[in-house]
N, C-alpha and C positions, 0 to 999 in steps of 0.2 A: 405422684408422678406416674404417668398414664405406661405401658410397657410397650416395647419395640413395633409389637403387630399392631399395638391401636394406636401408636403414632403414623406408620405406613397408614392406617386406614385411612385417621383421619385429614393427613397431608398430603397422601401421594409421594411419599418420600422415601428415600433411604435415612439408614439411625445408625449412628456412629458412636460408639461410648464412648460414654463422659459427654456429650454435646449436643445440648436441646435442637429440637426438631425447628425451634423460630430462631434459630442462629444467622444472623444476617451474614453473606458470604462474604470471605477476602475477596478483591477483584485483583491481578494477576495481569496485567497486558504485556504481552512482549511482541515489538514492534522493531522490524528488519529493515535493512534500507536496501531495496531492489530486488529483495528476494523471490524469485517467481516460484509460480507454484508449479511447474514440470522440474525444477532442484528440489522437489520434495518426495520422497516414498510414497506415502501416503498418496500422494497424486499421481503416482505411477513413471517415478522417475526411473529412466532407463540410463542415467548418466552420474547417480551417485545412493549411498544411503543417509536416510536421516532415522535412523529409530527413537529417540527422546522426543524430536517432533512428531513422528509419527503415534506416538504412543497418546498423544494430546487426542488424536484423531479417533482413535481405537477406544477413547473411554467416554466420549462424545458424538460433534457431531463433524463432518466434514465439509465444507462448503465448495460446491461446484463450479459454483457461477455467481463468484461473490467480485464487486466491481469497485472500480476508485474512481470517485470523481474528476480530478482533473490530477491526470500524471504526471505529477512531478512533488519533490518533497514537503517544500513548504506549505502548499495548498491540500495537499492530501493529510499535514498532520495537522492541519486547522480543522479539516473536516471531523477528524477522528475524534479530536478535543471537543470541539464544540456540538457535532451534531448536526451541522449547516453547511451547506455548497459556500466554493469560495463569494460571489455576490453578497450571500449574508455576513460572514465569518471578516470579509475585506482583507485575505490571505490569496489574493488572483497568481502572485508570479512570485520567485527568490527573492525579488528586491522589496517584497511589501509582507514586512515586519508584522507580528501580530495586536493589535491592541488585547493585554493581556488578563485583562479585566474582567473581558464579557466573559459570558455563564458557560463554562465548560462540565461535563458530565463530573469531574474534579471538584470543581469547588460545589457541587449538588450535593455531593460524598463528604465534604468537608463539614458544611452547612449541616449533613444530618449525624455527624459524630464519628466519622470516618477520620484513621487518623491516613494522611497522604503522602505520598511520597513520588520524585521522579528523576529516575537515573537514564543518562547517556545521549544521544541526539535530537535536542530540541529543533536548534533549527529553524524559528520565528523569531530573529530576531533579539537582541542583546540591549540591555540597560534597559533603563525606565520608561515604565509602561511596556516593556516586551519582556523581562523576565518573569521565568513562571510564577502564578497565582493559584492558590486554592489549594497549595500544599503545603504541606507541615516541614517537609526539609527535600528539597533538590541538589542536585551535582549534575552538571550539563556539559557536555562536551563544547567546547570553544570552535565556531562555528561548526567546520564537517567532523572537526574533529582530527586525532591523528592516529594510526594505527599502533603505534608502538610509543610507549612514555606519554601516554597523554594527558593535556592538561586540562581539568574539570572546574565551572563557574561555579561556587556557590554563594547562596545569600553573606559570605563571612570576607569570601574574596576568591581567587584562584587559588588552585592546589593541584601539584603536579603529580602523578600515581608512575611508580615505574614496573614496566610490564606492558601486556598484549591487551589491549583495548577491552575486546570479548571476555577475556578472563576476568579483568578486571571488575569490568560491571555487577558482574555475580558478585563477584568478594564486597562493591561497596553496598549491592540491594541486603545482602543478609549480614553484614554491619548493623544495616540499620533494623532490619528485622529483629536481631539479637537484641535490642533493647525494648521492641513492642511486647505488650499482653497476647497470650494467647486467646483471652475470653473477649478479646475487643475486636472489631474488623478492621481491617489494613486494606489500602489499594498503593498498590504499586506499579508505576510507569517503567518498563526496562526496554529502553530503544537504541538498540543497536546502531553500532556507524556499521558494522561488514552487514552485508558484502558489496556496499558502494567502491565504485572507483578510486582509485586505483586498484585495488584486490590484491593487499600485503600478509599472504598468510601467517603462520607462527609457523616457526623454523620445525614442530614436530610433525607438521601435516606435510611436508614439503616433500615426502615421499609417496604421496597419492595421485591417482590421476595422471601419473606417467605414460598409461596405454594411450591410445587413440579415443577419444570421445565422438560418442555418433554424432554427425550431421543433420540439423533439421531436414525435411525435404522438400522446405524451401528457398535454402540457404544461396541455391544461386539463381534464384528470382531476378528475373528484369522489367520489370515492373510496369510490363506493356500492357495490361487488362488495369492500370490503375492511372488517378488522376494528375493533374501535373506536380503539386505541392510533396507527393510520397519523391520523383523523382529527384527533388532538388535537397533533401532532406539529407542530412549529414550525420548519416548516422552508420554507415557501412564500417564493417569491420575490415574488411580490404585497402581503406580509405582513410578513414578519420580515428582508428585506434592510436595513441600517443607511444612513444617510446620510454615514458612513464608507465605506460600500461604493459609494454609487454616484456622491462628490464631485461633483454639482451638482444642482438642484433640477430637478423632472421638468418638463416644461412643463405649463400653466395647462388644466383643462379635460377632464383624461383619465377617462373612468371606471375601474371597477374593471379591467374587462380591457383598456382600453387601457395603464393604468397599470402591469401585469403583464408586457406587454408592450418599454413601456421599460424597467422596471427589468430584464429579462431580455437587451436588448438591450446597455445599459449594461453590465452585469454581464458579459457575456461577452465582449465585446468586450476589457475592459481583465485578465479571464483567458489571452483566448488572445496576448494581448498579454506577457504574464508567461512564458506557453510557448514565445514565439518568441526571449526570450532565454536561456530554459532549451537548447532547439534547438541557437543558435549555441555554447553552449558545452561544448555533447556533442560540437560539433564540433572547437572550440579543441583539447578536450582528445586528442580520436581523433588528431588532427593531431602531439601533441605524443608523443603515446605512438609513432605511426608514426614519425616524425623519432628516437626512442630506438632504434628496431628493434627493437620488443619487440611489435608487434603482433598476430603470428600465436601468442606466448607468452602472450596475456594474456585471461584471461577475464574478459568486459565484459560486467556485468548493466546492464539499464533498469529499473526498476520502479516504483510507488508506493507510500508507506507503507498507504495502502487504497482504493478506489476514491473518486466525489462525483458528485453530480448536478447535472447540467450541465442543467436544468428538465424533466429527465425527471419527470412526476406536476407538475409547475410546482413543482418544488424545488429548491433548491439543499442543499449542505452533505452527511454520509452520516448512521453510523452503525446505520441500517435496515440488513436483511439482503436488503432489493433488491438486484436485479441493481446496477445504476448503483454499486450504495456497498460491494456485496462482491466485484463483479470490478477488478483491476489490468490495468494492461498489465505484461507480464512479456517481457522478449527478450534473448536472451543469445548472445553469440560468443564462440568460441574456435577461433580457423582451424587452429590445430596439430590437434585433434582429430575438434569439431563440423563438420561439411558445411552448408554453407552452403542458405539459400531454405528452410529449415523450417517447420513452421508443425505443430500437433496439440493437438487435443480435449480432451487428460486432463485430467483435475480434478488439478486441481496447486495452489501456493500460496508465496506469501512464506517462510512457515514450513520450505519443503522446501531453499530456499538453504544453510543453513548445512551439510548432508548432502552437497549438491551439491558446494559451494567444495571440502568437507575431502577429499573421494572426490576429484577432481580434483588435489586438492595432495598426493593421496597422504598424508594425515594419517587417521588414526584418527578418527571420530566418535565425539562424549561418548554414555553410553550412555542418557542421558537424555534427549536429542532425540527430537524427535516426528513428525518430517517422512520425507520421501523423496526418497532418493540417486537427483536426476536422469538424473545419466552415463551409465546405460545407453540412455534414453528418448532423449538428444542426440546419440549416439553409432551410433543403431541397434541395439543390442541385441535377440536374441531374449528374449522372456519379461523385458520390464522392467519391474521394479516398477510399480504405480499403484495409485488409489485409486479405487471403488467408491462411494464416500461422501464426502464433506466435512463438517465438522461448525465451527459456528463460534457463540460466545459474546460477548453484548455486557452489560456489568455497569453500565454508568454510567446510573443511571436518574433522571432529570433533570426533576425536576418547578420547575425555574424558568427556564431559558431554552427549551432545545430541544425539553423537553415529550417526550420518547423513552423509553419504557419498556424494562428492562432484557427481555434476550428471548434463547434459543437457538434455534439446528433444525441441518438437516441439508439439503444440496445431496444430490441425487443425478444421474446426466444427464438425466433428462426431470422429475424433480419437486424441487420445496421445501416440506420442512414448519416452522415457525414456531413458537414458543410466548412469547407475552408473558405472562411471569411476574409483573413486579414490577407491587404499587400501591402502595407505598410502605407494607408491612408494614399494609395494608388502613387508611393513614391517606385522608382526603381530599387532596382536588390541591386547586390553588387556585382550582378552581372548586364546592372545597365537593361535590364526588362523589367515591367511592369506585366503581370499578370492578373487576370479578373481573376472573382470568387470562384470554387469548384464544389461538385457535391459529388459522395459516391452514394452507391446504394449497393451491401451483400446480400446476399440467400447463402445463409450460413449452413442453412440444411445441405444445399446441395454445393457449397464451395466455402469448408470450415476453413481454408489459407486464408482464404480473402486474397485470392489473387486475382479476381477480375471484375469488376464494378460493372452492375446493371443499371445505374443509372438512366443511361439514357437508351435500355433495349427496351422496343415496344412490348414485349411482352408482360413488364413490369410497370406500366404507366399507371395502372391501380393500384398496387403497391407504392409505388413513389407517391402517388396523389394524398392516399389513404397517411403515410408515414410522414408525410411533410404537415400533414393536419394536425398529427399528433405530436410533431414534434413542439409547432405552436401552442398548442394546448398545456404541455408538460411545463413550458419555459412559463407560460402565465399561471399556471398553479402552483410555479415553485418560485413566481415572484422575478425571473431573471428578465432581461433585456436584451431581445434579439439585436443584433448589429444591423446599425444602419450607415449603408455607402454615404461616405461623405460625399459632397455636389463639386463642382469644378471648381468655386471659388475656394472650399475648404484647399481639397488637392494644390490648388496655385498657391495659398498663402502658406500651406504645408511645406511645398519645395522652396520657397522664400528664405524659408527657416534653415536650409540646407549648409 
């Protein structure tokens, strides 16, 4: 048995006693539902603390400008499973269930002796052929789930857990830990419902966040530098917050914007309140993992299923291809290998995890993954993969609640170009108008709100020219299908159907 300094030599490693230097890692995901990454420390949040999460960040790497494909839940945790844009994965919108079969980074881990496991918000869909695959034993929350008493699917039947949702998941992931090997590797799925909608905290946080929380300052945005689809979007917290959301009546007297103001208040307050029990239980868990001695073995992601605006534009909710609703917080450790205090720029993404885990586990990648094998980028590596581009697709186009038109583009580091494609096959909304397509175009360098689209300023006509090349370019290397206008006949037998 070779000693501590000539196993560093000859891996590159740190050495943890009692556990060989070829110890394939636990993988560890834990996955939030809305969580943006300005509610995290780490990210320089000026509206709450998160230290457990932060500590992920502190022993690793931090991700800057890590992106989600298409914002919204179901399509974002297809990507994350499988490794593929919804086009591949066939997880476009809420109503399209997962075929649960195909090759997820999961059953890769399975297939090489990985024992699996996956607690808490699936969310693809329920019964056969959409219950999860590729794990040794699941407990799923019943579709959003429910904050308080909720009841969990598993392969055996339901089972109802009484208690706070968040709490709970720790209690069932280390159930099941307690009966694994320490000398074998484990991956475990832990996906939180908080701090989705409604935002029910547990009665011990309920004393937090009483002061005043700061205001974006963009919060009272009118959205005259943007194109027509952001106007019609139903997403204002002044507007479209439920009385479900914000359980008490506002006081007597408020105008418009002071009104905007409390429901912003309310609203956030009982979010970061949802976060602070997500917090203690990243901590629970770090705790319980360290107490195995498997820590400096176990690669431990943060992340969100896709970003949410937290009244950034005075909105809440995402699926826009804003900033606010298409950046994650992304942070990842693995002290055997990664160097801790990291933090870097690249354009990365949810979708690149699965590449990551299997390179890490020393497993083979499916060859239909679409992302990029981070390990070199965590690792230090000369000449580590990255991306150029980002490219991200939103299909759900919603013309009765949230008013969001279906719409692609392209991130690139200083621009975003945009195209709202859908009117609904050129039907009228239900405001009795029909509207063509719209595109915008940022200069994120010189306008990071994104509150005013250069699209159509001459001075940017090389830019748009150059960015609309690329963006056809990305959509045919990653195999997707730009939208084509339906013809007048399509449109008339469309309204037929009416």
């Amino acid at each position: 048995m070779s000693s501590p300094a000539t196993e560093n030599e000859n891996a590159g490693d740190r050495t943890v006693k009692g556990h060989p230097m070829n110890r394939r890692p636990n993988i560890l995901l834990i996955l939030t539902d809305d969580h943006a990454a300005p509610a995290i420390g780490a990210y320089g949040s000026v509206m709450n603390t998160t230290p457990h999460i932060d500590a992920i960040a502190d022993a690793g790497m931090r991700f800057d400008q890590a992106m989600v494909t298409n914002s919204l839940c179901s399509p974002a945790r297809a990507a994350v499973l499988t490794g593929t844009y919804s086009h591949v994965n066939g997880v476009t919108t809420l109503a399209t269930p997962i075929d649960a079969s195909q090759p997820t980074f999961v059953s890769q881990l399975k297939a090489a002796g990985y024992r699996t496991a996956m607690f808490g918000k699936w969310h693809l869909g329920h019964g056969e052929g959409h219950d999860p695959q590729g794990f040794d034993h699941w407990e799923i929350l019943d579709d959003q789930g429910t904050y308080h008493d909720p009841v969990f699917l598993t392969a055996e039947g339901p089972v109802q857990h009484e208690g706070y949702v968040t709490d709970l998941l720790i209690d069932r992931v280390t159930a099941w830990l307690d009966e694994q090997p320490t000398d074998e590797p484990w991956c475990a799925l832990v996906w939180h419902k908080a701090p989705h909608r409604p935002w029910m905290p547990h009665e011990r946080h309920m004393h937090l966040y009483t002061d005043p929380i700061p205001l974006p300052e963009t919060f009272d945005d009118d959205y005259s530098g943007r194109a027509t689809p952001v106007h019609h979007a139903n997403l204002r917290i002044a507007d479209d917050l439920a009385d479900v959301d914000l359980k008490e009546d506002p006081p007597e007297g408020l105008d418009y914007r002071g009104m905007a103001r409390w429901k912003y208040q309310r609203y956030m307050a009982d979010y970061l309140r949802c976060v602070a029990a997500i917090d203690e239980n990243v901590g629970r868990l770090a705790e319980y993992v360290e107490a195995r001695g498997e820590t400096a073995d176990t690669l431990t992601v943060y992340t969100a299923d896709h970003g949410f605006f937290l009244g950034e534009h005075g909105w809440f909710d995402k699926r826009l291809m804003d900033e606010a609703s298409l950046r994650i917080p992304l942070l990842l450790s693995y002290p055997r290998r990664v160097p801790a205090g990291q933090s870097t720029d690249a354009l990365v993404s949810g979708l690149d995890l699965a590449q990551t885990v299997l390179a890490a586990a020393g497993v083979p990648e499916h060859p239909r993954m679409q992302g990029i094998n981070l390990m070199p980028m965590l690792t230090g590596e000369p000449d580590a993969p990255h991306r150029d581009t980002f490219y991200y697709r939103y299909y759900e186009h919603d013309d009765h609640m949230h008013h969001v038109w279906a719409h692609y583009g392209i991130r690139t580091e200083r621009h975003k170009l945009i195209y709202y494609y859908a009117d609904g096959l050129g039907l009228p909304n239900t405001n009795n108008v029909t509207y063509p397509p719209e595109w915008e175009l940022f200069d994120l360098e010189k306008d990071p709100n994104e509150l005013r689209s250069v699209y159509h300023d001459p001075e940017y006509r090389s830019v748009r020219e150059t960015l609309t090349e690329e963006l056809a370019r990305v959509q045919a290397e990653l195999g997707d299908t730009p939208y084509v206008r339906p013809s007048p006949a399509e449109r008339a037998a469309a309204r037929g159907r009416l």
